[in-house]
N, CA, C and O atoms as a GROMACS GRO file, in nm:
protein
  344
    1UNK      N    1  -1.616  -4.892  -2.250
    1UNK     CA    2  -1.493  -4.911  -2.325
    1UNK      C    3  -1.414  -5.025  -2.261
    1UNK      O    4  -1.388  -5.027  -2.140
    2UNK      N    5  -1.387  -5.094  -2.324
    2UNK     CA    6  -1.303  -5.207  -2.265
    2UNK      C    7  -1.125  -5.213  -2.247
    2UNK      O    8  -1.064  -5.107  -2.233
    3UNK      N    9  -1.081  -5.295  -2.249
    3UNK     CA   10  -0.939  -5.261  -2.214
    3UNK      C   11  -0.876  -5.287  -2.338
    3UNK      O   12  -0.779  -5.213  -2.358
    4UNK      N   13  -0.904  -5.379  -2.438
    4UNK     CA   14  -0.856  -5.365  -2.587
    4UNK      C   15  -0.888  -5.236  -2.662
    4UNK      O   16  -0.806  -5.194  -2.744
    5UNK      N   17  -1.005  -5.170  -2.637
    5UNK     CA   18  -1.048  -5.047  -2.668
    5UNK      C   19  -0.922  -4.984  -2.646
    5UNK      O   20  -0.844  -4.983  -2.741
    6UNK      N   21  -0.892  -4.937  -2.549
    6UNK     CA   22  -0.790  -4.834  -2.485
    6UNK      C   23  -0.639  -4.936  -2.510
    6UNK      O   24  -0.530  -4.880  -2.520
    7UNK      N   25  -0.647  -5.019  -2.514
    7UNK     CA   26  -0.467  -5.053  -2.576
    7UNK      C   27  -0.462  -5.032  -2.749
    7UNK      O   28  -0.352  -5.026  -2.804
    8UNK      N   29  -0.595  -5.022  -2.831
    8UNK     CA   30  -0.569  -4.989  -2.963
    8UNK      C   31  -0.520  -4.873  -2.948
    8UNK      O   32  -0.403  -4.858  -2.985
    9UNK      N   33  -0.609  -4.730  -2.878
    9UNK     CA   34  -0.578  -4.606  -2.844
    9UNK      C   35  -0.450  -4.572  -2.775
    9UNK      O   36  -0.403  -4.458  -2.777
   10UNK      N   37  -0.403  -4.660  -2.722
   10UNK     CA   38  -0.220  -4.613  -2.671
   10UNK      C   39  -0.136  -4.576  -2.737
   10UNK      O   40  -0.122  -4.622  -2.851
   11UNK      N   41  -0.063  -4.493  -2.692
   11UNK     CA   42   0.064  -4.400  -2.741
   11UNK      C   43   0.142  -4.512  -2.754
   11UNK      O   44   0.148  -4.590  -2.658
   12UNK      N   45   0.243  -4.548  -2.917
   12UNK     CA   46   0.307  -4.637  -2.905
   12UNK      C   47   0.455  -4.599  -2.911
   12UNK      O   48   0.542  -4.684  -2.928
   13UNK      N   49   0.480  -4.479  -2.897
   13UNK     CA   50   0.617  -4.426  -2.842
   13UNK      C   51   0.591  -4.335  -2.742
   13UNK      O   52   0.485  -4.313  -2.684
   14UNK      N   53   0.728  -4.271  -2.723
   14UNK     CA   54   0.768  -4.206  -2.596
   14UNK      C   55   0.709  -4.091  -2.602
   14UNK      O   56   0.623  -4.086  -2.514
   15UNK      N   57   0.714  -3.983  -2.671
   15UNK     CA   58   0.667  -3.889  -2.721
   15UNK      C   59   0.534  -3.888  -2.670
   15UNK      O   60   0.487  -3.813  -2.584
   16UNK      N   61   0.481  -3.975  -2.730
   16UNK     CA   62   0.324  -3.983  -2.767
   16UNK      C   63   0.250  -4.037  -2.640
   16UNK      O   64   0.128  -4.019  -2.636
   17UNK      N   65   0.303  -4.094  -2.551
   17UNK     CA   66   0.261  -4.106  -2.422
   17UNK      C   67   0.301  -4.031  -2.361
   17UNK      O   68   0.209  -4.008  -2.282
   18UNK      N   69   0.419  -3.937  -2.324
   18UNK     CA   70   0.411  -3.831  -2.223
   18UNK      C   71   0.355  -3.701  -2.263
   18UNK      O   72   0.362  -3.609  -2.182
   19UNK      N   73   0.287  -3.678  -2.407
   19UNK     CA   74   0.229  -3.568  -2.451
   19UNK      C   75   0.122  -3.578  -2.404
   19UNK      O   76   0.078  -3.504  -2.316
   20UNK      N   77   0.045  -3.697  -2.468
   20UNK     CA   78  -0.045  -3.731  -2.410
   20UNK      C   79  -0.122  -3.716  -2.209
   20UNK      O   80  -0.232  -3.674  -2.173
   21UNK      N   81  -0.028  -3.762  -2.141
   21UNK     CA   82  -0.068  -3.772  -2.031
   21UNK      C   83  -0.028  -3.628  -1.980
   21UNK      O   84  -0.090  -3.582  -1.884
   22UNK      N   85   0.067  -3.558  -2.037
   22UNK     CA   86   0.112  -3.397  -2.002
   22UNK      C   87  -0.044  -3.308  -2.054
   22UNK      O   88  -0.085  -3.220  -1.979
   23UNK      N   89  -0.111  -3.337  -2.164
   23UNK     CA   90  -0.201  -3.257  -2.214
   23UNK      C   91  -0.350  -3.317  -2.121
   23UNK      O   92  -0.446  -3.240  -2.115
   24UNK      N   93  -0.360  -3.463  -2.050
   24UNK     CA   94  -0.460  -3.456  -2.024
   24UNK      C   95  -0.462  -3.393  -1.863
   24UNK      O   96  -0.566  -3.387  -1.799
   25UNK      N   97  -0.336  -3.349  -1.812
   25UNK     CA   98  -0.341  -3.304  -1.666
   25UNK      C   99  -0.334  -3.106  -1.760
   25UNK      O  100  -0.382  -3.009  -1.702
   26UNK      N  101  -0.293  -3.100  -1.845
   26UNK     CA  102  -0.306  -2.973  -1.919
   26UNK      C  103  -0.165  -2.877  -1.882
   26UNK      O  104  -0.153  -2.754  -1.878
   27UNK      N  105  -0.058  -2.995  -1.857
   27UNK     CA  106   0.062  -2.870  -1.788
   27UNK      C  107   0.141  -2.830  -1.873
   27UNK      O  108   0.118  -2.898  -1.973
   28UNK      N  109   0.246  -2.738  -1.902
   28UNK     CA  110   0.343  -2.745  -2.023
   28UNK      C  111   0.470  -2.844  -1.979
   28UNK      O  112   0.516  -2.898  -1.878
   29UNK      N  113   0.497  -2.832  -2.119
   29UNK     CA  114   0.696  -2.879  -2.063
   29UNK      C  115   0.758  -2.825  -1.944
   29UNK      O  116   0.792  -2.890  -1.845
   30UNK      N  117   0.771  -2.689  -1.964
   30UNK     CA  118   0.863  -2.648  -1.888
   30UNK      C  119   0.768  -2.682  -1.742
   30UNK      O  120   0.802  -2.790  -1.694
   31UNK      N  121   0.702  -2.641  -1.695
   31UNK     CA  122   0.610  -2.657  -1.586
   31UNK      C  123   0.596  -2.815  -1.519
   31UNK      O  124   0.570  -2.839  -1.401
   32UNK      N  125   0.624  -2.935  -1.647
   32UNK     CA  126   0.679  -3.074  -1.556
   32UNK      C  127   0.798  -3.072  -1.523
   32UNK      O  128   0.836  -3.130  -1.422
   33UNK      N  129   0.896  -2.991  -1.617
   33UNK     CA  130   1.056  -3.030  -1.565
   33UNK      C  131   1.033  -2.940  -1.450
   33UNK      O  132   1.118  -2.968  -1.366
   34UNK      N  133   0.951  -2.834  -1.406
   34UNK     CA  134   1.038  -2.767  -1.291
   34UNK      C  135   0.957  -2.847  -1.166
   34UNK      O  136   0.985  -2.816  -1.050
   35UNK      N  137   0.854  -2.954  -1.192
   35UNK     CA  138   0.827  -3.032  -1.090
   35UNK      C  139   0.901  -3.186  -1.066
   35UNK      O  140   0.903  -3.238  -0.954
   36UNK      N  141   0.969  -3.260  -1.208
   36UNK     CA  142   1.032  -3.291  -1.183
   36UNK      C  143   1.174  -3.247  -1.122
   36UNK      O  144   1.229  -3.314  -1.035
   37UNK      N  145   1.223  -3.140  -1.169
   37UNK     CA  146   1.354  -3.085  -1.086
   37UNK      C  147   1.457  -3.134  -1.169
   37UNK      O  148   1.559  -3.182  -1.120
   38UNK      N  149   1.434  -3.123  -1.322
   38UNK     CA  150   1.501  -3.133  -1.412
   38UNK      C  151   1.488  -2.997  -1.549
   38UNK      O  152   1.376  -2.956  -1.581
   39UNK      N  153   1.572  -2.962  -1.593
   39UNK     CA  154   1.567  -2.823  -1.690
   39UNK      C  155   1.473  -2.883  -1.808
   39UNK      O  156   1.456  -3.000  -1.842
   40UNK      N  157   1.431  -2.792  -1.848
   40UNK     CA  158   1.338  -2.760  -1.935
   40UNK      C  159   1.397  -2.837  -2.046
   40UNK      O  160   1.332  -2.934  -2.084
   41UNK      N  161   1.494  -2.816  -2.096
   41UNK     CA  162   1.562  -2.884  -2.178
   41UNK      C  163   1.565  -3.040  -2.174
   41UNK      O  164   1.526  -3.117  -2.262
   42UNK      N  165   1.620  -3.068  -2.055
   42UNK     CA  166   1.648  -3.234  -2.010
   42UNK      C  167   1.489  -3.283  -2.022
   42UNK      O  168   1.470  -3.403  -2.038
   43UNK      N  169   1.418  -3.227  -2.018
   43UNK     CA  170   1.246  -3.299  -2.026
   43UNK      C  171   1.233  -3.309  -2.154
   43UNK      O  172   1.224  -3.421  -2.206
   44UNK      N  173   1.227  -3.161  -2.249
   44UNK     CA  174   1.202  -3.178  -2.359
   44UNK      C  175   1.276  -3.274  -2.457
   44UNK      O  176   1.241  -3.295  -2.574
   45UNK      N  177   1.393  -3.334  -2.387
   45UNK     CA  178   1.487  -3.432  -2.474
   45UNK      C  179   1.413  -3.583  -2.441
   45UNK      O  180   1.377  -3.673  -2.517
   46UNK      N  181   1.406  -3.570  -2.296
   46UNK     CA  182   1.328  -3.708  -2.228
   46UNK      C  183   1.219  -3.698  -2.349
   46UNK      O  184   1.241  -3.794  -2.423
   47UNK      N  185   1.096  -3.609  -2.406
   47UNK     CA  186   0.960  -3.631  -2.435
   47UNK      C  187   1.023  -3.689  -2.598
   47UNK      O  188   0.949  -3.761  -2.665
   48UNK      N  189   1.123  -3.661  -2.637
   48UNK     CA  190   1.188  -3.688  -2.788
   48UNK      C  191   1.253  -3.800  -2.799
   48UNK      O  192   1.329  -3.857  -2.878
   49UNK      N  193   1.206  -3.816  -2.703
   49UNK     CA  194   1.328  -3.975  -2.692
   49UNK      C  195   1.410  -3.970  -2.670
   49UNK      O  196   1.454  -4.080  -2.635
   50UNK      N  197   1.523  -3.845  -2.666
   50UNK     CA  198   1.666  -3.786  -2.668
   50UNK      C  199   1.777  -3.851  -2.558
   50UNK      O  200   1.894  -3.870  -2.594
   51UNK      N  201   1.722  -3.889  -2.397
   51UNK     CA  202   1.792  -3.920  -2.333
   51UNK      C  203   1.816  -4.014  -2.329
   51UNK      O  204   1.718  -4.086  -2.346
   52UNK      N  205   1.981  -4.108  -2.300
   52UNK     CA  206   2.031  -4.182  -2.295
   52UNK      C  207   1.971  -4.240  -2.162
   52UNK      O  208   1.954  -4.175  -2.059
   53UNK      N  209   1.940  -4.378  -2.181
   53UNK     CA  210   1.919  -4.456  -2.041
   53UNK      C  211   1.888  -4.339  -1.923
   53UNK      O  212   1.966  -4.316  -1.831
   54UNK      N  213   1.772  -4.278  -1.942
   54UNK     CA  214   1.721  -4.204  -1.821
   54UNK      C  215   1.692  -4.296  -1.698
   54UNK      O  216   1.630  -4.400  -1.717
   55UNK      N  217   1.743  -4.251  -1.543
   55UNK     CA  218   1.746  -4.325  -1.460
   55UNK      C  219   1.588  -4.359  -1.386
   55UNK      O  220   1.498  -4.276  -1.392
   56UNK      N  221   1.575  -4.457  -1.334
   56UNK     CA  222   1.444  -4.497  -1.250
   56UNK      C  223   1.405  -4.386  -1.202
   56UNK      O  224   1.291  -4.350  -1.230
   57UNK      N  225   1.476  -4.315  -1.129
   57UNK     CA  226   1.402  -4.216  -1.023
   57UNK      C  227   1.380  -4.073  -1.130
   57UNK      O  228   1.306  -3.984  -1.090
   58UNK      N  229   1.431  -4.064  -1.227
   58UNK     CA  230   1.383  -3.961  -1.317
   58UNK      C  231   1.228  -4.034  -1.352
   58UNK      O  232   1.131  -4.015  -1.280
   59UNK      N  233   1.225  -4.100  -1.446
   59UNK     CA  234   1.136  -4.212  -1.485
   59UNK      C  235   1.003  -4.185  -1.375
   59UNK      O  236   0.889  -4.156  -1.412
   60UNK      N  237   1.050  -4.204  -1.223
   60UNK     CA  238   0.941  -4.246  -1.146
   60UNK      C  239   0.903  -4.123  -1.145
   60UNK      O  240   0.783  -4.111  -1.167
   61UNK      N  241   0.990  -3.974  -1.118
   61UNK     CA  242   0.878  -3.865  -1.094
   61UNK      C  243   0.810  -3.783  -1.222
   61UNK      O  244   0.738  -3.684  -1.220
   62UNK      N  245   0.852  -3.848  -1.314
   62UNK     CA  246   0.784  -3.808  -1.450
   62UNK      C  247   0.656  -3.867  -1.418
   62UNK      O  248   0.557  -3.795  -1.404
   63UNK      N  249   0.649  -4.009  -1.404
   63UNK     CA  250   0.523  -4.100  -1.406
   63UNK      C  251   0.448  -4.023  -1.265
   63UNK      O  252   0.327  -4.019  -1.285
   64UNK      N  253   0.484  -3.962  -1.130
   64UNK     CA  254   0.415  -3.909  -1.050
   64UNK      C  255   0.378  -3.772  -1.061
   64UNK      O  256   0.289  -3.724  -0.992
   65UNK      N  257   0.439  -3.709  -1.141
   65UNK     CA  258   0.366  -3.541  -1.222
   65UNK      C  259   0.273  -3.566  -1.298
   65UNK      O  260   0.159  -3.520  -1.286
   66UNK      N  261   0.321  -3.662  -1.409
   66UNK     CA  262   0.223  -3.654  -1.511
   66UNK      C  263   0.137  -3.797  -1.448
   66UNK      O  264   0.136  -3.897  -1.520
   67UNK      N  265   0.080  -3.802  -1.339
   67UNK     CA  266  -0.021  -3.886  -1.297
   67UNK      C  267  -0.063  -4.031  -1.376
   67UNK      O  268  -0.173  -4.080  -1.400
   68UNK      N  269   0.031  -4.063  -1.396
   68UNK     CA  270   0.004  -4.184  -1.469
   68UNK      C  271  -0.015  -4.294  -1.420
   68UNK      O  272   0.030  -4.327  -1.310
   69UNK      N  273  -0.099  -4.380  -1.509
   69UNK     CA  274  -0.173  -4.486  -1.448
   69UNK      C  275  -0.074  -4.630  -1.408
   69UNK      O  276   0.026  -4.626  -1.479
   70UNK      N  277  -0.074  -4.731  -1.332
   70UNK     CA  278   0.015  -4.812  -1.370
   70UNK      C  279   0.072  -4.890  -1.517
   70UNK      O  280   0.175  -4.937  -1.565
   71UNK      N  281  -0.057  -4.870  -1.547
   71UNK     CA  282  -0.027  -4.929  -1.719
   71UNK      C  283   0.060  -4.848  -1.773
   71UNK      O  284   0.170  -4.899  -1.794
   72UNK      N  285   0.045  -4.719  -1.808
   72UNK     CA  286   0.107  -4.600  -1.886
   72UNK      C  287   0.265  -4.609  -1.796
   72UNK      O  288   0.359  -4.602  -1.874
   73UNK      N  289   0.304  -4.623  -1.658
   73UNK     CA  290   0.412  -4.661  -1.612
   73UNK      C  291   0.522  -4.770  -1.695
   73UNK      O  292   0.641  -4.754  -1.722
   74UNK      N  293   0.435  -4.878  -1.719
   74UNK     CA  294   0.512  -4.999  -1.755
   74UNK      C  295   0.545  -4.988  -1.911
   74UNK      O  296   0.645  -5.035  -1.965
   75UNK      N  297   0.392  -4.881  -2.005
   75UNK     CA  298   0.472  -4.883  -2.102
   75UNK      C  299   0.546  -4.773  -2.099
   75UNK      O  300   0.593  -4.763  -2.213
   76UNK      N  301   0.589  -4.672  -2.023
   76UNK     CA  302   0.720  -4.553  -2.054
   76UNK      C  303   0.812  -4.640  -2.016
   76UNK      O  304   0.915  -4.603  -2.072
   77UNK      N  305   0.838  -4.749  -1.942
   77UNK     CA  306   0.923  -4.791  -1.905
   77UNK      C  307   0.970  -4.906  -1.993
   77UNK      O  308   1.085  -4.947  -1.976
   78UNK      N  309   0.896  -4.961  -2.083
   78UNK     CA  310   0.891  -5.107  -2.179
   78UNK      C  311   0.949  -4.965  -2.319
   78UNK      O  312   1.023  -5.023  -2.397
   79UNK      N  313   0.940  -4.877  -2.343
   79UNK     CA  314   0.929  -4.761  -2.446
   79UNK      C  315   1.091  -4.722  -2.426
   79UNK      O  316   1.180  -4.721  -2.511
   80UNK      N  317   1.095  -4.698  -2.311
   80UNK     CA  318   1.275  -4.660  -2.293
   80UNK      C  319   1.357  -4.733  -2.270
   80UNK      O  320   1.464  -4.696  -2.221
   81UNK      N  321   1.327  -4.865  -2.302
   81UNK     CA  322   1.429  -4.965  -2.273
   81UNK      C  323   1.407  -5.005  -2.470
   81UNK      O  324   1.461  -5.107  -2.512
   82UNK      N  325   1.356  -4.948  -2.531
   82UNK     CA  326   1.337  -4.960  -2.684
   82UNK      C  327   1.199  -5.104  -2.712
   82UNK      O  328   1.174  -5.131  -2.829
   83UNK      N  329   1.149  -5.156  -2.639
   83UNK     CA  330   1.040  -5.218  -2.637
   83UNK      C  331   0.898  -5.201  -2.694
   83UNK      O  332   0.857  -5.090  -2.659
   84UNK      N  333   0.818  -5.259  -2.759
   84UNK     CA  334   0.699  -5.219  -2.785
   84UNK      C  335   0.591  -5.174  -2.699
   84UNK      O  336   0.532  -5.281  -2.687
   85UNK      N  337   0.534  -5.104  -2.641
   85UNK     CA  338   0.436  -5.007  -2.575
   85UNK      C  339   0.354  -5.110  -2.508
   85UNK      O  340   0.323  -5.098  -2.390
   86UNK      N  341   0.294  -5.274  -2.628
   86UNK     CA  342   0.182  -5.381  -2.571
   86UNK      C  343   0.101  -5.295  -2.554
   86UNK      O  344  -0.010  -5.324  -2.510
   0.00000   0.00000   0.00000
């Protein structure tokens, strides 16, 4: 599989990349917010798009629970600044 392969296949919102990377480590919602150290709620708003300008260090331990790759980093981060995924 090549790397255009897998950028057709990318999640091109927010949602759809942290479901994604939440279902391939197999954890629930509530079970990342209580490793991020954020309520169940505040995640499930983060996965909806819901939160206002969520800060870096939220951001970073989402991307270190849900094991994400550097790519999948840059696009949650290109995704919450309202950017296209690339």
């Amino acid at each position: 599989m090549s790397v255009n392969d897998l950028t057709a296949t990318a999640p091109t919102d927010l949602r759809g990349l942290l479901t994604s990377c939440r279902g391939r480590i197999e954890v629930s919602q509530e079970r990342v917010a209580g490793m991020v150290g954020v309520s169940s709620r505040h995640y499930g708003n983060l996965e909806r798009g819901n939160v206002q300008r969520p800060s870096k260090l939220l951001l970073d331990r989402v991307a270190d629970v849900l094991k994400m790759s550097t790519a999948e980093k840059q696009s949650m981060y290109r995704l919450v600044r309202g950017a296209p995924a690339a």
